[in-house]
DRENDO-1510 file (C-alpha; in Angstrom, 1 decimal, always signed):
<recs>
REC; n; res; u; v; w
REC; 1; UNK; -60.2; -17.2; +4.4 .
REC; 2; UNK; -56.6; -18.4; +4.4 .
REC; 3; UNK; -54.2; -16.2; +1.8 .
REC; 4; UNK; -52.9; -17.9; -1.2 .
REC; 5; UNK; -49.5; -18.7; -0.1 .
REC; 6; UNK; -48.4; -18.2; -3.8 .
REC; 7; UNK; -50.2; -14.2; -4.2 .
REC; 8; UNK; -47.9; -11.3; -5.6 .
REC; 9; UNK; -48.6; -8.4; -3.2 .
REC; 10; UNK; -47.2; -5.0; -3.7 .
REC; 11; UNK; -44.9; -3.2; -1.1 .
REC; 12; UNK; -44.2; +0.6; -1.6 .
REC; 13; UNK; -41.2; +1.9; -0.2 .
REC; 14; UNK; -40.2; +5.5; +0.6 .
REC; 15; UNK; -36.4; +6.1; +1.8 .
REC; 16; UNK; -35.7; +9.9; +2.9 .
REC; 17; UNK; -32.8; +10.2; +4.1 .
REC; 18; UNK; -32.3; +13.4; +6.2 .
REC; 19; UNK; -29.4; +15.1; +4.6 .
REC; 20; UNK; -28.7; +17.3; +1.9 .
REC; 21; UNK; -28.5; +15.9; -1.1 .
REC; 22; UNK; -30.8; +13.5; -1.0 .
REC; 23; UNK; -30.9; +12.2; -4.4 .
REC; 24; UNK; -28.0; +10.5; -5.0 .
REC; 25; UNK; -28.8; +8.6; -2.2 .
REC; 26; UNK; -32.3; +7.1; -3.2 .
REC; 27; UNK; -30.8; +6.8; -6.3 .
REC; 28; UNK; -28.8; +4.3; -4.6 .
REC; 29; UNK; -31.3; +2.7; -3.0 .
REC; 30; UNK; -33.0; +2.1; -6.7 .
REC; 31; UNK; -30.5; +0.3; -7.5 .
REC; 32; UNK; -30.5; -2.0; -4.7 .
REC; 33; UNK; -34.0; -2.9; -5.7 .
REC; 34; UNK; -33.5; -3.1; -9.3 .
REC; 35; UNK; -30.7; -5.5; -8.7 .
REC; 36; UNK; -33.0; -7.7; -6.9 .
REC; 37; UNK; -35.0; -8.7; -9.9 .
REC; 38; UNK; -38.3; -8.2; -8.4 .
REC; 39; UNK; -41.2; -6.5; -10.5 .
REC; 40; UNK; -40.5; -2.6; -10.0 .
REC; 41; UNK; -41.8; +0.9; -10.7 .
REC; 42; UNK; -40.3; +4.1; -9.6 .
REC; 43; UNK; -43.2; +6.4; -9.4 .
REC; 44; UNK; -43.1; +10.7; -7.8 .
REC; 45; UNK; -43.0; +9.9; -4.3 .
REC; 46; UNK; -42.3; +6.2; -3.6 .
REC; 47; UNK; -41.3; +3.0; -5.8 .
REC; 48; UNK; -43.6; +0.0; -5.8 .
REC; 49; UNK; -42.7; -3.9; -5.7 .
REC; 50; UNK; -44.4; -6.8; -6.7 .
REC; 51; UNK; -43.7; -10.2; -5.7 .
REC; 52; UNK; -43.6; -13.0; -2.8 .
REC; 53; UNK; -44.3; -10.4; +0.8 .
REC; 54; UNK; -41.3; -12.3; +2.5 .
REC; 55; UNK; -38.8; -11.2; -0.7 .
REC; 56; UNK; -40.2; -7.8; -1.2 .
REC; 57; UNK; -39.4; -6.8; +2.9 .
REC; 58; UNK; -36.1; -8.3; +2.4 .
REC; 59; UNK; -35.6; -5.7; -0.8 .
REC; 60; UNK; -37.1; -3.0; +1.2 .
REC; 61; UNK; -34.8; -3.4; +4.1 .
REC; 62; UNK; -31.7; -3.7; +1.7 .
REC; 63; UNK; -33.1; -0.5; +0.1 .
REC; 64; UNK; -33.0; +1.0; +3.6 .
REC; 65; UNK; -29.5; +0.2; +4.6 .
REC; 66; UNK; -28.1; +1.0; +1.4 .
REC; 67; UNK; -28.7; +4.4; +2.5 .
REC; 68; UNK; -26.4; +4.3; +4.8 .
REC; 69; UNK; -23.8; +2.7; +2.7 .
REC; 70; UNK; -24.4; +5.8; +0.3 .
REC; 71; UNK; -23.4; +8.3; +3.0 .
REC; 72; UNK; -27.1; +9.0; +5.0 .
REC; 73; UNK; -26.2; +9.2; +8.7 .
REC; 74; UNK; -30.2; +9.4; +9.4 .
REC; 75; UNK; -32.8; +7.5; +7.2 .
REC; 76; UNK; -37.1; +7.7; +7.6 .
REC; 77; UNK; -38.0; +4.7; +5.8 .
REC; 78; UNK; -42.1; +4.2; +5.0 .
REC; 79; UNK; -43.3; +0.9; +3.6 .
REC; 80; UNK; -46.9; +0.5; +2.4 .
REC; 81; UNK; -48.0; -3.4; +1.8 .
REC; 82; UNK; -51.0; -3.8; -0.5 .
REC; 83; UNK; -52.1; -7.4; -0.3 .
REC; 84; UNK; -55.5; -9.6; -0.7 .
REC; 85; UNK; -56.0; -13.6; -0.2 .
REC; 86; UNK; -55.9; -14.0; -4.0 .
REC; 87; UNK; -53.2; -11.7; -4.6 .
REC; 88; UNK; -52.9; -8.0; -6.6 .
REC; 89; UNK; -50.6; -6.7; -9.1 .
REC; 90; UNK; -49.3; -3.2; -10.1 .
REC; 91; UNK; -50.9; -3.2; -13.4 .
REC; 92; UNK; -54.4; -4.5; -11.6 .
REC; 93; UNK; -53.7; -1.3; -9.9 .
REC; 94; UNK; -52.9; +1.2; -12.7 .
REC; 95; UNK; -54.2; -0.1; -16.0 .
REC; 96; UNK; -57.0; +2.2; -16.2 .
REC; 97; UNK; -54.7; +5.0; -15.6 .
REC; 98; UNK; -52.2; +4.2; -18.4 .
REC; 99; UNK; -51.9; +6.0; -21.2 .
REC; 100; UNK; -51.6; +4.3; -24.8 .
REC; 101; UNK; -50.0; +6.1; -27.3 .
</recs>
């Protein structure tokens, strides 16, 4: 079965750049990927994307190298793709899980 060229996948990204103080640093890479304007959420251990596969690696590689540009002289960079013929979404993902106030 041929993908819908159209599907929103999810990519996770985790940056870890091996230095110190780290935080600043992903923090920076955030904001690269909040600039972007694709579907976001920042979760514990990794942020997950939602959108067209070919835009999301873009973000996740501008994520990466903004680490660099932050000050990180060595970066570990893990990407996860989540992706079916029809599509998925975060909140396919999570809705169950959410709590409702």
């Amino acid at each position: 079965m041929k993908p819908d060229p159209n599907r929103q996948v999810n990519v996770g990204i985790q940056v870890l750049p091996l230095t110190g103080d780290l935080y600043p640093i992903v923090d920076r890479a955030i904001e690269v990927i909040a600039a972007s304007g694709v579907k976001y959420e920042v979760g514990p251990m990794e942020t997950v994307m939602e959108g067209p596969l070919d835009r999301l690696l873009e973000v996740a590689k501008a994520a990466h190298l903004a680490c660099f540009e932050a000050g990180a002289e060595k970066v570990i960079t893990f990407i996860k793709i989540g992706d079916q013929t029809c599509g998925t979404t975060i909140e396919e993902k999570v809705a169950k899980y959410r709590r409702t106030a």
